[in-house]
C-alpha positions in Angstrom: 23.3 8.7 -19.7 22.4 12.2 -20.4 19.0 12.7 -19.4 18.7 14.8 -22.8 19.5 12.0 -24.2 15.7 11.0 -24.0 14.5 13.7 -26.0 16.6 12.2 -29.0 16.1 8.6 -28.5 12.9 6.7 -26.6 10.9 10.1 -26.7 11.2 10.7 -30.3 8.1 9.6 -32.1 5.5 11.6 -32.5 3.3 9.0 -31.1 5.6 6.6 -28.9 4.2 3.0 -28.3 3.6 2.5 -24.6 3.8 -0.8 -23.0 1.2 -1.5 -19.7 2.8 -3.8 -17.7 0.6 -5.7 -15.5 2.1 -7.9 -12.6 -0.6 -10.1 -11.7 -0.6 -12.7 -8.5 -4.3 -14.6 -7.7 -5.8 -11.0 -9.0 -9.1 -12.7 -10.6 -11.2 -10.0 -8.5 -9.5 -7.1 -9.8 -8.0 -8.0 -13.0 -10.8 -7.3 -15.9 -11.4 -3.8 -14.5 -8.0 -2.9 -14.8 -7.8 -4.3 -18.3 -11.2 -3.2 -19.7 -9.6 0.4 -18.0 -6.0 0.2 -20.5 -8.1 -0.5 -23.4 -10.7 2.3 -22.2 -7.7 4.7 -22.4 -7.7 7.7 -25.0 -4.2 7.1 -26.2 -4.1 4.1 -28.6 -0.8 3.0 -29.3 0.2 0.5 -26.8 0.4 -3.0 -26.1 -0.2 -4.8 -22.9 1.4 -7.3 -21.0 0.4 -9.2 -18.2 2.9 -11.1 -16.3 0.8 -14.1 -14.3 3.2 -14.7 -11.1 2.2 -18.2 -10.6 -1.3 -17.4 -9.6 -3.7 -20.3 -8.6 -6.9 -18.0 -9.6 -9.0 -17.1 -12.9 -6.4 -14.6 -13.4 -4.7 -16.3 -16.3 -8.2 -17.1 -17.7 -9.3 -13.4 -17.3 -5.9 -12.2 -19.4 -7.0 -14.8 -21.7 -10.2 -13.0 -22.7 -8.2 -9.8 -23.8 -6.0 -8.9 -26.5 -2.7 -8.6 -24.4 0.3 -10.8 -24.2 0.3 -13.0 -21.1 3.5 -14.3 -20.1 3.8 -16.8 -17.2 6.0 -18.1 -13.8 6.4 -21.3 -13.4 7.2 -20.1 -9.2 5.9 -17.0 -7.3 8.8 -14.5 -7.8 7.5 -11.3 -6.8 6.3 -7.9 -7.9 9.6 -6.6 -8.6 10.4 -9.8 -10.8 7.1 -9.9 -12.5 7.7 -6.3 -13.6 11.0 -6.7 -14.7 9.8 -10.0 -16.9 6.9 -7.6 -18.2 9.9 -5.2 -19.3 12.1 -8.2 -21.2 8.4 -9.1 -23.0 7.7 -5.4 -24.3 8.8 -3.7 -27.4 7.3 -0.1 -26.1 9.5 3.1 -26.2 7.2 4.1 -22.8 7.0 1.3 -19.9 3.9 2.2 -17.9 3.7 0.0 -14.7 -0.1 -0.8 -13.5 -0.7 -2.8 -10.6 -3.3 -5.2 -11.3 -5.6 -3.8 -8.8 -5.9 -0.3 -10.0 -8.4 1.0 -12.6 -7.0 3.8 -14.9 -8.7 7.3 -15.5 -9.7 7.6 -19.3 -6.6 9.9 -20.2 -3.6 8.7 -18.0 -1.5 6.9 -20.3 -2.0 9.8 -22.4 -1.7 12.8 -19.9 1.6 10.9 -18.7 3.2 10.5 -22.6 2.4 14.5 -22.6 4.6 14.9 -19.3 7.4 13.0 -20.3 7.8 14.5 -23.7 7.6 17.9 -21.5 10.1 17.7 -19.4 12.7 15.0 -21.1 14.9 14.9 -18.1 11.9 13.5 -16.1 12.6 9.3 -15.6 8.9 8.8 -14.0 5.7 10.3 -13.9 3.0 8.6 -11.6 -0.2 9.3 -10.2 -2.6 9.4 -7.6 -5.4 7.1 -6.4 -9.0 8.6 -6.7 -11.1 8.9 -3.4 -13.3 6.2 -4.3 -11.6 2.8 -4.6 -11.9 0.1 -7.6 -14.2 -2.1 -5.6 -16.3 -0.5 -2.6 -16.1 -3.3 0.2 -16.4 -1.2 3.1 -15.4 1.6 6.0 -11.7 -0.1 6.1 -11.2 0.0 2.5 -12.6 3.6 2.6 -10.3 4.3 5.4 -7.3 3.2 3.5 -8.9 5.0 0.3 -8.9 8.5 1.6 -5.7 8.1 3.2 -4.1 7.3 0.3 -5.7 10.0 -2.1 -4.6 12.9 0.6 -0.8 11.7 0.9 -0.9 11.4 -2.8 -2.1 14.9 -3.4 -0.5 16.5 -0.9 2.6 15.5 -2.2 1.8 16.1 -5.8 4.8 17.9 -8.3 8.5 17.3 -8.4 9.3 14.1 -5.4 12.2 12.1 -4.1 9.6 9.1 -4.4 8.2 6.9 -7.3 5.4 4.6 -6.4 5.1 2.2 -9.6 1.3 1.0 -9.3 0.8 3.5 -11.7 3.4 5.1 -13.5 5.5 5.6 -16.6 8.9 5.2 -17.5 10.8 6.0 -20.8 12.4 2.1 -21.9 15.4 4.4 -22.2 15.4 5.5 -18.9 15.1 2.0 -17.7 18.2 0.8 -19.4 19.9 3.0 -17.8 19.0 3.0 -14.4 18.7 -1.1 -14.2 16.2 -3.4 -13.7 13.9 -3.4 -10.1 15.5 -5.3 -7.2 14.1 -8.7 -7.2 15.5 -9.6 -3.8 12.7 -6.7 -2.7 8.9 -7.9 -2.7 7.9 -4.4 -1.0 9.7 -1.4 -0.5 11.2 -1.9 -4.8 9.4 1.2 -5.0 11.9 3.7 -2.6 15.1 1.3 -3.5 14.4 2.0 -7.2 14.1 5.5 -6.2 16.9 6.3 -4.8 18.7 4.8 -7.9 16.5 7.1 -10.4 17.3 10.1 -8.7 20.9 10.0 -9.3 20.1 11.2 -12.7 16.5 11.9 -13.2 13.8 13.7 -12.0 10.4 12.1 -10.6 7.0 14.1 -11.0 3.9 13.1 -9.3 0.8 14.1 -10.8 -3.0 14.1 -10.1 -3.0 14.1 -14.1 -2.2 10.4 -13.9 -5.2 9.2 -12.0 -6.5 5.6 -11.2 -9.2 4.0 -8.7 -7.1 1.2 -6.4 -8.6 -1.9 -4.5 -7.2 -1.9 -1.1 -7.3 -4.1 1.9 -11.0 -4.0 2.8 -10.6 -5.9 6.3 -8.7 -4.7 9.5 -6.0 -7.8 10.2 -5.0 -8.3 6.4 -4.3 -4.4 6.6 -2.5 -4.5 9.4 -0.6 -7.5 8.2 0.4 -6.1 5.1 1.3 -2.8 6.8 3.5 -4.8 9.3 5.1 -6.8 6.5 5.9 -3.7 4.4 7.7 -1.8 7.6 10.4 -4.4 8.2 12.3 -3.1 5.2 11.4 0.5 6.8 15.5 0.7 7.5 16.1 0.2 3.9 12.9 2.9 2.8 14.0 5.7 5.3 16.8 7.0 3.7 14.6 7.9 0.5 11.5 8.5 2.7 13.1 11.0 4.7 14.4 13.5 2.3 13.2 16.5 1.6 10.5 16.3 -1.1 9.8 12.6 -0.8 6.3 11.2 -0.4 5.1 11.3 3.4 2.5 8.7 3.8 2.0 8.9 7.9 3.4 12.0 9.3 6.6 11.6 11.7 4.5 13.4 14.7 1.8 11.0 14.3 4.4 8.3 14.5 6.2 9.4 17.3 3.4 10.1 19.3 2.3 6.7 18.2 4.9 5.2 19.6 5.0 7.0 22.9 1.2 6.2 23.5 2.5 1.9 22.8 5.5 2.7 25.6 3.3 4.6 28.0 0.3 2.2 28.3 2.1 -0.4 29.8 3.0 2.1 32.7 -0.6 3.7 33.2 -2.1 0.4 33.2 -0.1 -1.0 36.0 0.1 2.4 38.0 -3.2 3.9 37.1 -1.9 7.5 38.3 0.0 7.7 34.8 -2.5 6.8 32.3 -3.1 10.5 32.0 0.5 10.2 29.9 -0.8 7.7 27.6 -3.7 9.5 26.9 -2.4 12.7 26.2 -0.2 10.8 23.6 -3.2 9.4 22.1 -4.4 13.0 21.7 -1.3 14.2 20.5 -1.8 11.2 18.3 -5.7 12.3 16.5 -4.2 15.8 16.1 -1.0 15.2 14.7 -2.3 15.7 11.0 -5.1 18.8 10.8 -5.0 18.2 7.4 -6.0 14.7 6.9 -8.2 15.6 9.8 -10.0 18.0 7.9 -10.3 16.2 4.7 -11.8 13.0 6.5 -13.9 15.2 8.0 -15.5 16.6 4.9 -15.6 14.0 3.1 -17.2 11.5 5.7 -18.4 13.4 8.3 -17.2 13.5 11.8 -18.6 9.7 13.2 -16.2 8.4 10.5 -13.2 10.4 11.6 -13.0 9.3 14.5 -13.3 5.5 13.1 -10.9 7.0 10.9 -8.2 7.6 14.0 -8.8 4.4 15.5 -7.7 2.3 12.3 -5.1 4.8 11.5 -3.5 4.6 15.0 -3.8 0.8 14.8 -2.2 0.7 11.1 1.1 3.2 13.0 1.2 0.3 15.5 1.7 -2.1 13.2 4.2 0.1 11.9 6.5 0.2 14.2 6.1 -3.2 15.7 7.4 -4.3 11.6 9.8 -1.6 11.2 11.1 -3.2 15.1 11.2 -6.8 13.7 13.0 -5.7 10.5 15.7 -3.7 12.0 16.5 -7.5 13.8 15.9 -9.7 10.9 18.9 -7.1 9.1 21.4 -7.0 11.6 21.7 -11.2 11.5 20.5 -12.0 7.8 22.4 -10.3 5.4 20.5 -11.6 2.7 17.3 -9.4 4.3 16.8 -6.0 2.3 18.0 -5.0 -1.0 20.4 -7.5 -3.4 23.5 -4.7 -3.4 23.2 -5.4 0.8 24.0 -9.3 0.3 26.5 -8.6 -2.2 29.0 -6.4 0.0 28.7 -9.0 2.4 29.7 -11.4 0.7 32.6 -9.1 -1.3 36.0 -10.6 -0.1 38.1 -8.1 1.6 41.1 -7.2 -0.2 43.6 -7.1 2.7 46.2 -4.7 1.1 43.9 -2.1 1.8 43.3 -2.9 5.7 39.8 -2.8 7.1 
C-alpha cells in the first residue's frame, strides 16, 4: 500500500471514528481510571473496547459499569492477542491502543487524530508517560516513573520504535501491515516495528500524553524486566538502529555488565575490587542526563536510590537477555511466529542448502 493511500481512504472524514482498544488481564486496580480518562477525552467520536483476557478480577465488572463494548477469553492469550481481538470487534477508521494501566491526558486521542491527518504517511503516533504515575505507591514506582518519562522525551519525533500502550493507528494502516504477533507476550511492540517501518513512518510525541501505573515493588520489577529481556535477541535489531527508542543506555549496560564479571574476582582476591568498583562508577555516570533530571526532580538522596534500582533493573537485564539467547538456540518455537515457521519450512532440495 501506498502510504498516500491514507489520506484517501481511513483518514478521510472530517471527524474519523476512533476505536480505544483496551487489553485488560486482572486490571481491576487500574481499569476505571483509564476508562473514566477515554470518556474524559476532548474528541468525541469514538467507541471503546475492552478485551477481558481471561481475568479472575472485578475487571469485567468495572467494564461493565461503562458504556464500552467488552468482549471476552475464554483462556489467557496475551497482550498481543487481546489487541488483535479488540481490532476484529471495532468499526473505527483510527485504532488507538491503551494499555489498561495508563490514564489519558484530556486531548490525546485528539492531538494524535490531528498528527495523523498531518503527516498521512505516518502508520503510528504514540506518546509519552507523564512524570507522575496513575497510582502513587512508592520510591520504586517513582523510580520506574521518571525513567520512563526521560527515555520517552528524549526520544521524542520521528523513531524506528512504536510502543502501543498508547498509540494510534490508521485501521488502514493495520490492514496492511498485519495483525500483532500473538506468539509474542512482550517484545510485540519492536517486532511490529520493524514490520511498520517497511512502509511507514512512526512519530513519538509528548502531544500524546498519559499517566502509567508501573511496578511499585523491587522483585516484581525486576521479574518483569528479566522476563521482557529474553526476547532481547529478537528486540535488538529494531532497538539498535539509528533513531529507535533507547530505554537504558548501551554504556550503562556494558559497564553493567563488566561490574556483574568483575565482582566475582575482587571478592575472592580483594586486591581487584578496585576494578569492580570503578565499573560501578562508570556505571552511575553513564547517563549525565538522566542524572541530572533525577536530580532535579527528586533531589540528590533519591538519585542515588535512583542508581541502585537502576543498576539492579540492568542486572536483571542481562541475566534475561543471557537466558533467552539459550531458550532460542534449542526451541524454535521461542520468539516471534515467522521464527517457528522457517523452521518448520521443508527444504526444497533442488535448490541445495
Amino acid at each position: 500500500m501506498n502510504p498516500d493511500d491514507v489520506k484517501g481512504g481511513s483518514m478521510s472524514r472530517p471527524s474519523p471514528l476512533v476505536s480505544v482498544i483496551v487489553p485488560a488481564h486482572n486490571s481491576e486496580k487500574t481499569l476505571r481510571a483509564c476508562l473514566e480518562s477515554v470518556l474524559a477525552q476532548t474528541y468525541r467520536d469514538l467507541e471503546v473496547i475492552v478485551v477481558d483476557d481471561a481475568g479472575t478480577d472485578r475487571s469485567r465488572e468495572i467494564a461493565g459499569g461503562f458504556p464500552c463494548t467488552l468482549v471476552r477469553h475464554p483462556r489467557n492469550r496475551g497482550v498481543s492477542a487481546a489487541r488483535n481481538t479488540g481490532v476484529a470487534s471495532s468499526r473505527g477508521e483510527i485504532l488507538f491502543f491503551l494499555d489498561s494501566d495508563v490514564g489519558l491526558a484530556p486531548d490525546a486521542v485528539g492531538n494524535a487524530v490531528r498528527l495523523l491527518r498531518e503527516d498521512p504517511g505516518c502508520g503510528c503516533v504514540y506518546g509519552v508517560y507523564a512524570k507522575e504515575p496513575l497510582v502513587d505507591d512508592g520510591p520504586v514506582e517513582t523510580y520506574r516513573t521518571l525513567h520512563l518519562h526521560h527515555a520517552l522525551t528524549r526520544g521524542a519525533g520521528l523513531t524506528a520504535t512504536a510502543v502501543f500502550a498508547l498509540a494510534a493507528v490508521p485501521r488502514a494502516v493495520f490492514d496492511d501491515v498485519g495483525p500483532f504477533d500473538e506468539n509474542l507476550r512482550s517484545a510485540e511492540d519492536d517486532e511490529y516495528s520493524e514490520r511498520l517501518l517497511a512502509r511507514y513512518r512512526i512519530r513519538l510525541t509528548g502531544d500524546v500524553a498519559g499517566r502509567h501505573d508501573e511496578a511499585d515493588r523491587l522483585l516484581p520489577l525486576l521479574a518483569e524486566q528479566y522476563r521482557r529481556a529474553q526476547l532481547l535477541r529478537f528486540s535488538a535489531r529494531n532497538r539498535l538502529r539509528r533513531g529507535a527508542l533507547k530505554v537504558n543506555r548501551l554504556t550503562g549496560a556494558l559497564a553493567a555488565a563488566l561490574t556483574l564479571a568483575a565482582l566475582p574476582l575482587g571478592l575472592a582476591w580483594p586486591p581487584a575490587l578496585p576494578l569492580p568498583a570503578a565499573s560501578l562508577v562508570l556505571f552511575a555516570v553513564s547517563d549525565p542526563a538522566l542524572a541530572r533530571f533525577v536530580l532535579r526532580e527528586k533531589g540528590p538522596r533519591f538519585l542515588a536510590f535512583f542508581v541502585a534500582v537502576h543498576f539492579l533493573v540492568h542486572a536483571a537485564l542481562l541475566a534475561g537477555a543471557a537466558v533467552g539467547w539459550a531458550r532460542a538456540a534449542i526451541d524454535s518455537s521461542f520468539g516471534p511466529s515467522r521464527r517457528a515457521a522457517t523452521r518448520r519450512r521443508p527444504v526444497d532440495p533442488s535448490k541445495g542448502w
